[in-house]
Backbone as CSV, one residue per row, in Angstrom:
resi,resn,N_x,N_y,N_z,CA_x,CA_y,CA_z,C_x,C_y,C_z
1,UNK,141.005,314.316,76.829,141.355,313.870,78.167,140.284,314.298,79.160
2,UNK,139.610,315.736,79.237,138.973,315.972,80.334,137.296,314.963,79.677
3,UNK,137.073,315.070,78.886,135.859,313.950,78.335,136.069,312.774,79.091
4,UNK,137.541,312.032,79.037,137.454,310.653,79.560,137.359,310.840,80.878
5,UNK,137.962,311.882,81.744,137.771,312.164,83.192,136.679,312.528,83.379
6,UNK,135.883,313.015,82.838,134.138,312.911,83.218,133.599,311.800,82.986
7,UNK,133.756,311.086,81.743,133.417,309.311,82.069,133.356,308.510,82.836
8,UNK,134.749,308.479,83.129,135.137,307.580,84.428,134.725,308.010,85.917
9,UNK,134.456,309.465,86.027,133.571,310.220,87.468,132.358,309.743,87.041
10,UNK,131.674,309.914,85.801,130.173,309.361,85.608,130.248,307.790,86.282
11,UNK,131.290,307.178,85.602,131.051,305.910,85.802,131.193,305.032,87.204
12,UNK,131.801,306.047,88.051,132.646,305.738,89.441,130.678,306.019,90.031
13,UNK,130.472,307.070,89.552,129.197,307.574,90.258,128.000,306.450,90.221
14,UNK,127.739,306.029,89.174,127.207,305.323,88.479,127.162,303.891,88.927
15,UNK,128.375,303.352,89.282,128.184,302.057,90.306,128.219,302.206,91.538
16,UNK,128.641,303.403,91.853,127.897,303.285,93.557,126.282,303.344,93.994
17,UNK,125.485,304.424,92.842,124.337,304.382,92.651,123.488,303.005,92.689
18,UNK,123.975,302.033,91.293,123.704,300.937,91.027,123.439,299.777,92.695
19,UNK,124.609,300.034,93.408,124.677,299.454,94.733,123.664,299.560,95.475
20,UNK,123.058,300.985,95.888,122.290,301.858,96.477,120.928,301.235,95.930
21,UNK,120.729,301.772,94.544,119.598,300.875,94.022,119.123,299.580,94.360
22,UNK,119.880,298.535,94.613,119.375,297.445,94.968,120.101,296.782,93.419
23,UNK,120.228,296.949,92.357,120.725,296.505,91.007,121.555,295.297,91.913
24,UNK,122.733,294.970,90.441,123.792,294.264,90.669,124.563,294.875,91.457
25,UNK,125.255,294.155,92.272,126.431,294.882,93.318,127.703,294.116,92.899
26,UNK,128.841,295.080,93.103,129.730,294.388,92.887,130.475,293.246,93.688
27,UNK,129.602,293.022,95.055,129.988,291.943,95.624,128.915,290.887,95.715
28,UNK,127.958,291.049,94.797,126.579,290.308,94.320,125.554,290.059,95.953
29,UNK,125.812,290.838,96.802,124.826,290.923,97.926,124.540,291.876,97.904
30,UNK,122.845,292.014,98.372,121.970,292.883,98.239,122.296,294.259,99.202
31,UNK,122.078,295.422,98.973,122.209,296.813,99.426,121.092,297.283,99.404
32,UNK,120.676,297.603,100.413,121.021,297.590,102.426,121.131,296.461,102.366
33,UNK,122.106,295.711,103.542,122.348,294.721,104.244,123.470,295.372,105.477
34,UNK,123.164,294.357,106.072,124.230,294.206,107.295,124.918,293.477,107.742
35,UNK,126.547,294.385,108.649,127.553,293.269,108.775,127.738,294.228,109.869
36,UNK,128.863,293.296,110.184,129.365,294.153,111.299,131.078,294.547,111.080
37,UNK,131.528,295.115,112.295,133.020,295.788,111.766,133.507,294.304,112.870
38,UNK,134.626,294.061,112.006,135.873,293.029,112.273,136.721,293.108,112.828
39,UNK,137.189,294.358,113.413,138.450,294.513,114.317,137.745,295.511,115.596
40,UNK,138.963,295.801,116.441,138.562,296.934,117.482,139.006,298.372,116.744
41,UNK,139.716,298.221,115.587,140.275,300.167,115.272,139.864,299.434,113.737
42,UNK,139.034,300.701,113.299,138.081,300.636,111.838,138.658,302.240,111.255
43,UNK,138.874,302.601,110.499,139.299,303.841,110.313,137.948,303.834,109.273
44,UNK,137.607,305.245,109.617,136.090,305.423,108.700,136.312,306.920,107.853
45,UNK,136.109,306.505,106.601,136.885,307.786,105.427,135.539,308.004,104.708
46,UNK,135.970,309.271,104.031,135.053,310.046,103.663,135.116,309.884,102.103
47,UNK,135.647,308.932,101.632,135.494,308.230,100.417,136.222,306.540,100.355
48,UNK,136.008,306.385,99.317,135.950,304.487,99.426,137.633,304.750,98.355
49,UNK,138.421,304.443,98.990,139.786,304.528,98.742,140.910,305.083,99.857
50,UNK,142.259,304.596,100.314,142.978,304.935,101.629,143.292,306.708,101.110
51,UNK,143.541,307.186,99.821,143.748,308.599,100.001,142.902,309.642,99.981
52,UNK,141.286,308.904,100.898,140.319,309.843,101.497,141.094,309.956,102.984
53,UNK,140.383,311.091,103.152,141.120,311.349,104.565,139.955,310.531,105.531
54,UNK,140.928,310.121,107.084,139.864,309.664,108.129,139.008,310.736,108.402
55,UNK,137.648,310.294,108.749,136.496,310.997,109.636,136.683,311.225,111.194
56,UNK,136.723,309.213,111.332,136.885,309.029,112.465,137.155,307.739,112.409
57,UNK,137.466,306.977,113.886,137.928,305.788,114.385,137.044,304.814,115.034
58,UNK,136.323,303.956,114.593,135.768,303.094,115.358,136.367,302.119,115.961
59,UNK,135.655,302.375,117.031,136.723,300.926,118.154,135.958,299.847,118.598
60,UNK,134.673,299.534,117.985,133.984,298.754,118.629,134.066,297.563,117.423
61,UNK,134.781,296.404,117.964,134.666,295.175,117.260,133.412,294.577,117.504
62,UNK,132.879,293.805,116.455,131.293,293.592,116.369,130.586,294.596,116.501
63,UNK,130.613,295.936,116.229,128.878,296.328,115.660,128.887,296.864,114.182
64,UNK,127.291,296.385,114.894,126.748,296.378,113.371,126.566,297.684,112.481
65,UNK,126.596,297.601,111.264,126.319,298.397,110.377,125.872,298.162,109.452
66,UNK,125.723,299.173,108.592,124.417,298.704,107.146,125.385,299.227,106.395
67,UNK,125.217,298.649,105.513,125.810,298.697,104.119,124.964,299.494,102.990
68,UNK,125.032,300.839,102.554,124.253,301.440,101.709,124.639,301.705,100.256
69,UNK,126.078,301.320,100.381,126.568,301.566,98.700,127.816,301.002,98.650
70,UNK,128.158,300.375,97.438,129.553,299.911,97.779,129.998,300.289,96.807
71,UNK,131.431,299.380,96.131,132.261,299.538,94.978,133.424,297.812,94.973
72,UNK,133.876,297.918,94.268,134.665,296.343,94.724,135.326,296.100,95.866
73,UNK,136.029,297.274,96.273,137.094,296.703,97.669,136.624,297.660,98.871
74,UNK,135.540,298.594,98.628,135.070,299.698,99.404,133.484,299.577,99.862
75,UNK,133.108,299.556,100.957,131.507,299.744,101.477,131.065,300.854,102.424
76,UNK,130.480,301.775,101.722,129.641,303.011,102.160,128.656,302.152,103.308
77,UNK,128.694,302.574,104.678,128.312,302.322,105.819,127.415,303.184,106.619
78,UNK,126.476,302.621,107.196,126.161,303.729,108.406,125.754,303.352,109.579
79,UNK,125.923,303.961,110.303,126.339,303.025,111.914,125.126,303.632,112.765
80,UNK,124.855,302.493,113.967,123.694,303.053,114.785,123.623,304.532,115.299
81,UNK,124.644,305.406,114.949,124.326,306.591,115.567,124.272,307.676,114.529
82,UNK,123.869,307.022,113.113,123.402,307.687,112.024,124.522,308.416,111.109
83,UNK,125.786,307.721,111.820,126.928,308.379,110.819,127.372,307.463,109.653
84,UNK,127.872,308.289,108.758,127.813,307.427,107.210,129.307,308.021,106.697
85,UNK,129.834,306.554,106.624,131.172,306.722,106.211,131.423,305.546,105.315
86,UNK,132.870,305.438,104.759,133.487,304.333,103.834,134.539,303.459,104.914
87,UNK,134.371,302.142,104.464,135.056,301.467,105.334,135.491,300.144,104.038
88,UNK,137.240,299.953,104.150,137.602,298.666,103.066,136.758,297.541,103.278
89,UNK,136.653,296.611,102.502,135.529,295.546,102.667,136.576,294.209,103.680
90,UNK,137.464,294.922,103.684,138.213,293.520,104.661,137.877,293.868,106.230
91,UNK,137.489,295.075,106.330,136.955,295.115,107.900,135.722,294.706,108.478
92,UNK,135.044,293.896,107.697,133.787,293.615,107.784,133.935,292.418,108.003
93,UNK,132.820,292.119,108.283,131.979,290.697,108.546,131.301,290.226,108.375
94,UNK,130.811,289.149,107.779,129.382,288.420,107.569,128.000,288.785,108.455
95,UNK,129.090,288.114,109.527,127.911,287.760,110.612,127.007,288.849,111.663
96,UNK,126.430,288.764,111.960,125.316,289.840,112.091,124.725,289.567,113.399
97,UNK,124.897,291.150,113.818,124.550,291.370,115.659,123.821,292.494,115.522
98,UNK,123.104,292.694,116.577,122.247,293.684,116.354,122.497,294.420,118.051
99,UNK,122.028,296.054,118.713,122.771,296.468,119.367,121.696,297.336,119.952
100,UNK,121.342,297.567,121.238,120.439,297.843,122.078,121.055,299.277,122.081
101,UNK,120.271,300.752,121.546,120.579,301.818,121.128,119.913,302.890,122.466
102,UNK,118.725,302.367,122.915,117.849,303.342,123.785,118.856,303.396,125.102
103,UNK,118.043,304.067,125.991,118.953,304.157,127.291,118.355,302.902,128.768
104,UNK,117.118,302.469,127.915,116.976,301.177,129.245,116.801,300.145,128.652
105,UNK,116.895,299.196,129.707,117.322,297.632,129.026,115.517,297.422,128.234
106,UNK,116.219,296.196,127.281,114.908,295.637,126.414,114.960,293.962,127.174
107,UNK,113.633,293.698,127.333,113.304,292.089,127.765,113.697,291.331,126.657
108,UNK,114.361,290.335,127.107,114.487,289.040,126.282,113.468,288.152,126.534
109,UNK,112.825,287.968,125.664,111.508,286.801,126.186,111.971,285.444,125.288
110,UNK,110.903,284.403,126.586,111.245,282.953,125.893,110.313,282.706,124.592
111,UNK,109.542,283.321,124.079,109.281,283.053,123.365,108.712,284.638,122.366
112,UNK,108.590,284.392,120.895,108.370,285.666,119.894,107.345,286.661,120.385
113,UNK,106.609,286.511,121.561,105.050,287.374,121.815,105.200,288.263,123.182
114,UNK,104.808,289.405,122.898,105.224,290.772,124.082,104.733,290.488,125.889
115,UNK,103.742,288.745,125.658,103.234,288.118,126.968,104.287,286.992,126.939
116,UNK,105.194,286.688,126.455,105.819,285.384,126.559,106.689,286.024,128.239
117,UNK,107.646,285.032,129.140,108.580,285.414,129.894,109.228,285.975,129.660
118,UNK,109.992,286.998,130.692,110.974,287.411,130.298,112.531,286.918,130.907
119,UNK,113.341,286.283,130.341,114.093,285.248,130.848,115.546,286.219,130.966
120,UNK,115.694,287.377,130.498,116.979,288.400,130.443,116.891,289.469,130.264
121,UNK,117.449,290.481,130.297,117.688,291.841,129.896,118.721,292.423,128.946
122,UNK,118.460,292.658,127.909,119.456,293.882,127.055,119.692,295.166,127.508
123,UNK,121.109,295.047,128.009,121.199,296.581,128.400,121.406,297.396,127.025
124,UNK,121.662,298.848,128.091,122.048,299.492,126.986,123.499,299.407,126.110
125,UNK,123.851,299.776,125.079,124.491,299.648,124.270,125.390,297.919,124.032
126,UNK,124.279,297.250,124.455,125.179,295.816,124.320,124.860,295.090,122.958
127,UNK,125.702,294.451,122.763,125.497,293.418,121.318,124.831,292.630,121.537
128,UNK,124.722,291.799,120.389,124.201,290.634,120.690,124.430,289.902,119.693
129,UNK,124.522,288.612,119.099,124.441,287.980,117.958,123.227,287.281,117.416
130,UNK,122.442,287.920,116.634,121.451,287.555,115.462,121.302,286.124,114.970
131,UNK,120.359,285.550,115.604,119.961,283.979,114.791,119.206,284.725,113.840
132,UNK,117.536,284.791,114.045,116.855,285.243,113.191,115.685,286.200,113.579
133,UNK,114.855,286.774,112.503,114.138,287.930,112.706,113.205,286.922,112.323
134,UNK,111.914,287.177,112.684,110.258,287.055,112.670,109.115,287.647,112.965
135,UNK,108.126,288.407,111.846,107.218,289.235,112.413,107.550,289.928,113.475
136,UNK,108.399,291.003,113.502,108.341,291.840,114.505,109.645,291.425,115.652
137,UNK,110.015,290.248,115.462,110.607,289.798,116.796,112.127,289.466,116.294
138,UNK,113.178,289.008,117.270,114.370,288.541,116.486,115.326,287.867,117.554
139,UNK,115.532,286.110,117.585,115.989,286.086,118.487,117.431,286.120,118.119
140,UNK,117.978,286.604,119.673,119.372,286.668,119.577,120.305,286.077,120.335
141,UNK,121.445,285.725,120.891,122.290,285.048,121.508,123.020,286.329,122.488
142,UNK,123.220,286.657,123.834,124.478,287.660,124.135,124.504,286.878,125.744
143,UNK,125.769,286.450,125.636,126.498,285.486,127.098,126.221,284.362,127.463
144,UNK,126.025,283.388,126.403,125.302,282.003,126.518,123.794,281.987,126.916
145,UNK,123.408,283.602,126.617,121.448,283.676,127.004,120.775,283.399,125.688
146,UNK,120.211,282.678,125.123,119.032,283.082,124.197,117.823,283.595,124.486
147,UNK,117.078,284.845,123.401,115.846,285.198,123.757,115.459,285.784,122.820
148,UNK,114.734,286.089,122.955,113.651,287.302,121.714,113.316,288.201,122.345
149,UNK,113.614,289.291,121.296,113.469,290.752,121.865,112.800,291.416,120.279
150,UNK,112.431,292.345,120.945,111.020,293.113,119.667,112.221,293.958,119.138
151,UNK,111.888,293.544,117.506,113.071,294.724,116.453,112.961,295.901,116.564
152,UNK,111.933,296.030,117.447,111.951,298.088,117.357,112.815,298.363,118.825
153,UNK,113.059,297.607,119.238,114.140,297.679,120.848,115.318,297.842,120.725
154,UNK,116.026,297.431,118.859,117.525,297.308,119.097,117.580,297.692,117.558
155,UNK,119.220,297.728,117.051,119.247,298.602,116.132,120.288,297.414,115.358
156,UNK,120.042,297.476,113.889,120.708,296.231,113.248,119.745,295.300,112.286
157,UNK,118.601,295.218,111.966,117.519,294.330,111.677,116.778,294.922,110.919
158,UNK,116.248,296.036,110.625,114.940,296.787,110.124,115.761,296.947,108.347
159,UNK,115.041,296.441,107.635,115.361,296.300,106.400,115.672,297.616,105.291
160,UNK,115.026,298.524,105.644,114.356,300.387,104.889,116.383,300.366,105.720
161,UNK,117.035,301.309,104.431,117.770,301.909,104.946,118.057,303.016,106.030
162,UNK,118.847,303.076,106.927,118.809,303.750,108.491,119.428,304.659,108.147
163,UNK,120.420,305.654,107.229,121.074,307.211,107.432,120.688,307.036,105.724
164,UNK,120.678,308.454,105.095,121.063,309.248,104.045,122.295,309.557,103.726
């Protein structure tokens, strides 16, 4: 009996690793990636199952997070302020926003280049919703504005995993 209970801990260990790695995932999307949280109350546990205890409570519907390890119904997370927790995979989301982290606003320009206009402002801690990233740039959507703003301005986009 204690043989098979080290198996199955090897093996529990073993596909979260696999996730982490970049391997097969058990939800066949690549790790790191990003989603965002789906509701306004996210309960964030300190293992990927409800009889881990909570950490803490996220209340922010739409932001983003990275996905660093998963398991079938569970995704190891870490959020723009470098905290890393487990969250069920039904609180998530596809779709992908990215989130102005510094303390002054970032220019939205009309076009991908650091001389293009600047047609808006990203404040601080605001969302935004993610069309696409390009060399350096990424435009985004927040209040019927479109613009491009430089990926090192906002947090959500940069591919290299963001917490340990």
């Amino acid at each position: 009996m204690g043989l098979a209970l080290v198996l199955a801990l090897s093996w529990a260990a073993g596909g979260a690793q696999a996730a982490r790695d970049g391997d097969e995932t058990p939800s066949g999307f690549p790790v790191p990636r990003y989603l965002t949280l789906k509701f306004d109350k996210v309960n964030a546990r300190a293992g990927p199952g409800d009889d881990h205890r909570v950490l803490w409570v996220y209340r922010a519907r739409g932001l983003p997070v990275q996905v660093i390890a998963e398991t079938s119904e569970w995704r190891r997370i870490c959020d723009p302020e470098g905290g890393v927790a487990w969250v069920h995979k039904r609180v998530t989301d596809g779709r992908r926003n990215l989130i102005r982290m510094d303390a002054g606003v970032a220019p939205l320009r009309r076009r991908p280049r650091a001389e293009a206009e600047i047609t808006a402002y990203l404040n601080p801690r605001a969302l935004a919703a993610l069309d696409r990233c390009d060399e350096g740039w990424c435009r985004v959507k927040v209040d019927g504005i479109s613009g491009w703003v430089a990926e090192s301005d906002v947090w959500g986009a940069a591919a290299p995993v963001q917490c340990r």
